[in-house]
GUGU-643769 format. One record per residue (C-alpha): residue in one letter; x, y, z. Coordinates in pm, whole numbers. Each point is the difference from the previous one (the first is absolute). Layout:
 res     px     py     pz
   A      X      Y      Z
...
This chain:
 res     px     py     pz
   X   6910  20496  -6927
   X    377    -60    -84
   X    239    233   -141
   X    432     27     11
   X    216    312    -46
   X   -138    156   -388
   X    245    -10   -297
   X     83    326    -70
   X   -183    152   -278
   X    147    -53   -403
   X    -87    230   -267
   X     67   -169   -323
   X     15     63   -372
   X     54   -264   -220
   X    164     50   -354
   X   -109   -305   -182
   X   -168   -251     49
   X   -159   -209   -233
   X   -273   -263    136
   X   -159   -261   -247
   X   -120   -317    291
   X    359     45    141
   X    199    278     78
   X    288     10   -254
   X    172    283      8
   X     90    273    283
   X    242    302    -83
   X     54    131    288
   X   -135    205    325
   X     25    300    150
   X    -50    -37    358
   X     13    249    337
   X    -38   -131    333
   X   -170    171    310
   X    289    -15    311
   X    -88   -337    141
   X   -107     51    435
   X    276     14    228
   X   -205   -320    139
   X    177   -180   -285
   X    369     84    139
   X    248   -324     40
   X      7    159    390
   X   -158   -255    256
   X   -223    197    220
   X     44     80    334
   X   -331   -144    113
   X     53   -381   -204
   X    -47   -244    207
   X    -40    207    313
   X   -269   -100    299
   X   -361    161   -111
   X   -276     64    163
   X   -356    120    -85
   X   -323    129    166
   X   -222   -267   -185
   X     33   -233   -300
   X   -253   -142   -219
   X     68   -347     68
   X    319   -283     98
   X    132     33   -374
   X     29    380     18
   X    260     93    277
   X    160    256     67
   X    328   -117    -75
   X    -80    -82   -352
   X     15    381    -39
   X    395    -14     52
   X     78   -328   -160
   X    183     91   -344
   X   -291   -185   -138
   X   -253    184   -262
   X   -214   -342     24
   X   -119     62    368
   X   -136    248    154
   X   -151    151    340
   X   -372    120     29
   X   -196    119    270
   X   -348     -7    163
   X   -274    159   -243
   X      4    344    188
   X    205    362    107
   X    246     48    139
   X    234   -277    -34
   X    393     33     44
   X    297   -224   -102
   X    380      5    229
   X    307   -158   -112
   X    320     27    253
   X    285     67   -154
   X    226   -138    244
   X    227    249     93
   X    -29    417    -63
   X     17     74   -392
   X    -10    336   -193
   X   -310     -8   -190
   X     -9    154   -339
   X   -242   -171   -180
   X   -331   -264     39
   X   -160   -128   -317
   X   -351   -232     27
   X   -120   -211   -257
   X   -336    -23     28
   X   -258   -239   -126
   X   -307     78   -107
   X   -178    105    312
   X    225    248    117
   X    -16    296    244
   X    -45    389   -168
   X     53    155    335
   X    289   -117    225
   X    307    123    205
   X    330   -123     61
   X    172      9    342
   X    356    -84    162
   X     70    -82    380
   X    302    -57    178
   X   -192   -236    281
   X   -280   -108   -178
   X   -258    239    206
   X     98    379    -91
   X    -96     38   -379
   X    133    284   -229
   X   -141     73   -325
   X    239     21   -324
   X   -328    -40   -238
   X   -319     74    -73
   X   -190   -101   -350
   X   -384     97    -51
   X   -151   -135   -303
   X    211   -275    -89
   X    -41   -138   -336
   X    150   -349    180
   X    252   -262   -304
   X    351     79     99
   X     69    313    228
   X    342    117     71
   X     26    252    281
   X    324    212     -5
   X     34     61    460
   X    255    112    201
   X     -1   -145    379
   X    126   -236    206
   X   -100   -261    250
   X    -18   -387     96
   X   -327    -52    -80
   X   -234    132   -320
   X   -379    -27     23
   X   -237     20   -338
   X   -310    136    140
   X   -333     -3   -204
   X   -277    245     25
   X   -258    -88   -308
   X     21   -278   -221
   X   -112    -29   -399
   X   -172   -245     10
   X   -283   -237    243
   X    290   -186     83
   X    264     18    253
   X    342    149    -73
   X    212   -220   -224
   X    369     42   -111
   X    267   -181   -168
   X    319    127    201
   X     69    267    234
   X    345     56    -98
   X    228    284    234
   X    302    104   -147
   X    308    212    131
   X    306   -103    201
   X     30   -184    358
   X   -224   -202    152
   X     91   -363     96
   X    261   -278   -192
   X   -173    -44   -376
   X   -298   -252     30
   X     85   -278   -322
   X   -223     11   -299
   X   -283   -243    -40
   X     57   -321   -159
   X   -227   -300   -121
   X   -294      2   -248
   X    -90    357     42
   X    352    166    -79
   X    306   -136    -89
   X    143    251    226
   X    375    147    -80
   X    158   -208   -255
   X    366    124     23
   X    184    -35   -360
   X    343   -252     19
   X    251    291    -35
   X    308   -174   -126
   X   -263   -158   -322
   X   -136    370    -28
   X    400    106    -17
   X     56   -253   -273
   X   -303    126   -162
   X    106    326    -14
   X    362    -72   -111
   X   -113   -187   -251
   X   -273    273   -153
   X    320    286     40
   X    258   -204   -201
   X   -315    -91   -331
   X     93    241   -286
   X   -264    184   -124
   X   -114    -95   -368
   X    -10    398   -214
   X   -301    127    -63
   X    -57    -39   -397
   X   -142    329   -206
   X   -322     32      2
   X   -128   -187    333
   X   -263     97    155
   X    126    214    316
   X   -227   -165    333
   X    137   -177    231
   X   -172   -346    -31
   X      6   -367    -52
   X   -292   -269     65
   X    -78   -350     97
   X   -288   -128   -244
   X   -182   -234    207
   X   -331   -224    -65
   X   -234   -116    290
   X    139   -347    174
   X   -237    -99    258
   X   -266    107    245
   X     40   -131    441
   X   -150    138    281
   X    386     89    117
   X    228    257     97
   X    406    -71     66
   X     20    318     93
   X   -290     72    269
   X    -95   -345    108
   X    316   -214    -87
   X    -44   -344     83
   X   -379     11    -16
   X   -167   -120   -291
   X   -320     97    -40
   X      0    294    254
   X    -15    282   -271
   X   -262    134   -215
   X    -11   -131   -342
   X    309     95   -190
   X    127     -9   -418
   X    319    -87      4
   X    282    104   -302
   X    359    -92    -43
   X    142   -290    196
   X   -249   -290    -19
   X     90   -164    321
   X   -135    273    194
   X   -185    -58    329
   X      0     46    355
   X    309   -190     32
   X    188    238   -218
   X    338     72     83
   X    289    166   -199
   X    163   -332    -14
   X   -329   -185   -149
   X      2    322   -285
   X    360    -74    -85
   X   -122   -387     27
   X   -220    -22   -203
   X     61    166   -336
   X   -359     -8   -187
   X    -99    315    -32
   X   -311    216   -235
   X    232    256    -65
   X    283    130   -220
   X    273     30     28
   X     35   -372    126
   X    290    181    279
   X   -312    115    177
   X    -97   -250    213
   X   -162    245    262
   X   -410      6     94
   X   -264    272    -57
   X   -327    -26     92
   X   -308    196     79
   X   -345    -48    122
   X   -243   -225   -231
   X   -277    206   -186
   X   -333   -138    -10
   X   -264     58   -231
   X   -371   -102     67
   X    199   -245    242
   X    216   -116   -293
   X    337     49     26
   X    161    243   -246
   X    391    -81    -65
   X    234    275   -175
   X    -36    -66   -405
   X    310    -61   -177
   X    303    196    125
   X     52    119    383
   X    270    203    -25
   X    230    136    259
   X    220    317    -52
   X    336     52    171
   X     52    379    -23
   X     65    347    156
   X   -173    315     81
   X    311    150    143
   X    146    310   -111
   X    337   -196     -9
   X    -35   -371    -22
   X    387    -48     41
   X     -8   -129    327
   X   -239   -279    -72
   X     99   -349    128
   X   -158   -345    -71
   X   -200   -175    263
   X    150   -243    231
   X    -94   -342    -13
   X   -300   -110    188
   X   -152    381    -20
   X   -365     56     22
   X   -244    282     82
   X   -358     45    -43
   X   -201    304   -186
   X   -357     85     76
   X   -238    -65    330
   X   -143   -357     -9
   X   -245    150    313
   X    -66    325   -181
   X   -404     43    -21
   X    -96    347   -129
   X   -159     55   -334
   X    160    122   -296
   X   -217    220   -191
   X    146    162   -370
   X    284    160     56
   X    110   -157    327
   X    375    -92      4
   X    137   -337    -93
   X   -289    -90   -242
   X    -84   -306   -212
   X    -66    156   -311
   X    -85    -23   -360
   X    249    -78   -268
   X    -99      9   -388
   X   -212    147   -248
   X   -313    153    178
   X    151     23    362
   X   -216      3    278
   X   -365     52    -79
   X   -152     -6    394
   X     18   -109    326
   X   -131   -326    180
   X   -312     49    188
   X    203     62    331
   X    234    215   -151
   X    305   -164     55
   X     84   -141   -324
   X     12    115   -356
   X   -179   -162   -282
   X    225     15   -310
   X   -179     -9   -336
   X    -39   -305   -228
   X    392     57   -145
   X    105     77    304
   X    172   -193    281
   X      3     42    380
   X    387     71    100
   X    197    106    342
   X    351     83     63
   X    162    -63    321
   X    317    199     77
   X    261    -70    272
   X    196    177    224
   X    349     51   -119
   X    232     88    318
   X    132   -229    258
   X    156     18    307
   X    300   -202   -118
   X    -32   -201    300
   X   -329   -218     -3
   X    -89   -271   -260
   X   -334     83    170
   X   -234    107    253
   X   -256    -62    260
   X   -298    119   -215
   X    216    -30   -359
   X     41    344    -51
   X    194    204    241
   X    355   -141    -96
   X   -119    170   -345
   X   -131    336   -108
   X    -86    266   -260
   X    257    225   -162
   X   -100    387     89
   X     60    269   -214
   X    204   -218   -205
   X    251   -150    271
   X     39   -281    222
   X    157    160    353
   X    -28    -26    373
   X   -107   -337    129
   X    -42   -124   -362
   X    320    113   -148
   X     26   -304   -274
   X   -138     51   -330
   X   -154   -316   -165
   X   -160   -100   -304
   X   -352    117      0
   X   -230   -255   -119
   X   -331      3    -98
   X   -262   -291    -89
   X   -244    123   -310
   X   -261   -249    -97
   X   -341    -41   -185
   X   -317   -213     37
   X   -177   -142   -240
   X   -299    196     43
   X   -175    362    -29
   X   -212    -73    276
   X   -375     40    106
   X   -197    205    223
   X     25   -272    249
   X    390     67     44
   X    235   -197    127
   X    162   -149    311
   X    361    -65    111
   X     91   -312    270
   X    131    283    212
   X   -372    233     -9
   X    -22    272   -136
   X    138    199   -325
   X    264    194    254
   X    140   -294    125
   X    176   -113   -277
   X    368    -78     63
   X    285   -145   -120
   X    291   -243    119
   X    339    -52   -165
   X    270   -283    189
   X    300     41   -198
   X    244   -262   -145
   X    176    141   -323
   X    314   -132    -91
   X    287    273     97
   X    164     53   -323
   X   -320     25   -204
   X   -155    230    258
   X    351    214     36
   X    -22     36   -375
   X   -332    111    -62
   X     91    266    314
   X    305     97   -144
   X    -73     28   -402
   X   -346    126     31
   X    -98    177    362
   X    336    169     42
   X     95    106   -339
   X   -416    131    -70
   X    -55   -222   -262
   X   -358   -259   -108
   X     91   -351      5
   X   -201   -260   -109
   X    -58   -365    178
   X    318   -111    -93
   X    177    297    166
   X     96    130   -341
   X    -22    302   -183
């Protein structure tokens, strides 16, 4: 009964791609992106951290403060019946303009939401019947010290259960700080005068010309191989081995829950080319009848742009990292759900897994996925309380408003070696929709500034070695 903010959905279209046991060749993609929730915004809510209270909760390990946190690993839950409310104070009067709740599975279809000035004489600003629960942003207009979530009918035989209640708008009391510690590595503020440098440097590289004849996309790749499998996370539980769900690990081989940018630009072994990459990918472990499944031959990793003008593109800063996907995302993923595993080769997919969730890829055939990133930043954060809201997607073709910085948009496309069964599969993380992605960056500046330069700005397909 877990589940995080949902990836937006990606519509893809591969050109080429030619699967034997490994994936060996990928053309290129055509991607468009769904506007990712305002939830996702680099703004720190007004309610974070705030004093919460609740009519009931489920038990000691579900408060009500867990609902205001910054943390998408805890949550509050109430008794197992209606009505039930949830009140946050937001310290001071505050302009409200908009409330989103992320919801876990047993959330509420009918509910209210309510402002007070003294905690006693409500006013309305919403009302939602037939709530289909996940992520709900609520666009509001009031104002008060106090806003009340008030449940009327819940989905499920289980009391009401959400993520955060996050309140946005303007006032309120002095900005709560973000969470730190295992859960969230909270605001990571990026070194300014080594992003300067950065910068300087990447302005002053001449760009290589273009010969006749290139291919016109703008793209370059890491070609990685798989490294090593730990129950660790440096980016959600750093400092905690063993705390994570099984993950396969590509790129820098030291990688654990230790991981640092130092230890990346430490130590240099690394499973992919070019050698300059010394950053760390990894995604959750795919199991087969119990056995795990690791990526056959190449995992590679595309640095492009689905801007309409990829100018503006700048390299990541050192010590970057972001996640894709919901690890706690539990929902099935029938044919023709977004962000599917799906069938590369001769024959394609030939049927479903008993449940559904998985396709079964015939005999020449392998099972494939492709993860794809969010590719604006706030130019401020090296990252986030829950990985993501330092980053976002481009809409419409742009990066603008709180995500204003255009970066290289990566994506991880990989293939098992395997067309599958009827019995499916599992991921460490659950189900089929929670597969997700991490990336901790550590490229060296000049060959990153390059590839950004000769081959995202100027439109042009590089290959590993950031040539043409």
């Amino acid at each position: 009964m877990q589940r995080l903010a949902p990836r937006p959905g990606h519509r893809l279209r591969l050109r080429t791609v030619m699967v034997g046991v490994a994936l060996t060749a990928l053309a290129g993609t055509v991607l468009t992106t769904q506007a990712l929730s305002s939830a996702d915004a680099a703004e720190i809510p007004l309610s974070q951290g705030r004093p919460a209270t609740a009519s009931s909760t489920e038990n000691g390990g579900t408060p009500a403060s867990a609902a205001v946190d910054g943390d998408l690993g805890t949550r509050w839950s109430s008794a197992f019946s209606d009505p039930q409310w949830l009140q946050v104070d937001l310290g001071a009067t505050a302009t409200i303009t908009r409330v989103v709740i992320n919801w876990e599975s047993a959330y509420a279809t009918n509910f209210n939401v309510q402002t007070s000035a003294n905690g006693s004489t409500w006013t309305t600003i919403n009302t939602t019947a037939n709530g289909t629960g996940n992520v709900q942003t609520l666009t509001v207009s009031g104002s008060g010290r106090y806003v009340r979530l008030n449940t009327t009918k819940r989905a499920t035989q289980y009391g009401t259960s959400l993520w955060e209640f996050q309140v946005f708008g303007t006032g309120g009391g002095p900005a709560s700080p973000s969470p730190t510690g295992p859960a969230g590595a909270g605001w990571l503020k990026m070194d300014q005068a080594k992003w300067n440098t950065q910068l300087a440097e990447f302005n002053a590289m001449t760009i290589n010309p273009v010969p006749a004849g290139i291919v016109r996309v703008p793209e370059f790749n890491a070609t990685c191989t798989y490294s090593h499998s730990k129950k660790d996370d440096p980016i959600v539980f750093p400092g905690l081995p063993g705390a994570s769900h099984m993950h396969s690990f590509f790129g820098n081989r030291s990688t654990d829950a230790n991981t640092t940018t130092e230890s990346l630009f430490a130590n240099t072994a690394t499973s992919c080319g070019p050698t300059q990459d010394k950053s760390a990918y990894w995604v959750p472990t795919l199991y087969e009848h119990g056995v795990a499944l690791e990526p056959s031959g190449t995992f590679v990793v595309y640095y492009g742009s689905r801007l309409a003008d990829p100018t503006k593109t700048v390299p990541f800063p050192q010590g970057f990292r972001m996640i894709a996907g919901d690890a706690k995302k539990q929902v099935p993923t029938p044919a023709g759900a977004a962000n599917q595993f799906w069938c590369a080769g001769a024959g394609g997919e030939i049927g479903r897994s008993a449940d559904g969730n998985w396709p079964r890829c015939a005999p020449t055939a392998n099972l494939n996925y492709q993860l794809v990133f969010q590719d604006c930043w706030d130019g401020v954060h090296l990252d986030s309380p829950d990985h993501k809201s330092h980053v976002a997607y481009s809409t419409n073709g742009t990066c603008s408003g709180a995500f204003p910085v255009a970066i290289p948009n990566i994506s991880f496309v990989f293939a098992y070696p395997t067309s599958g069964s009827a019995d499916g599969f599992t991921l460490a993380s659950g189900m089929a929709s929670s597969m997700h992605g991490d990336s901790f960056f550590a490229w060296d500046n000049a060959a990153l500034g390059h590839r950004v330069k000769d081959c995202i700005v100027q439109k042009a397909k590089c290959n590993t070695a950031g040539t043409f």
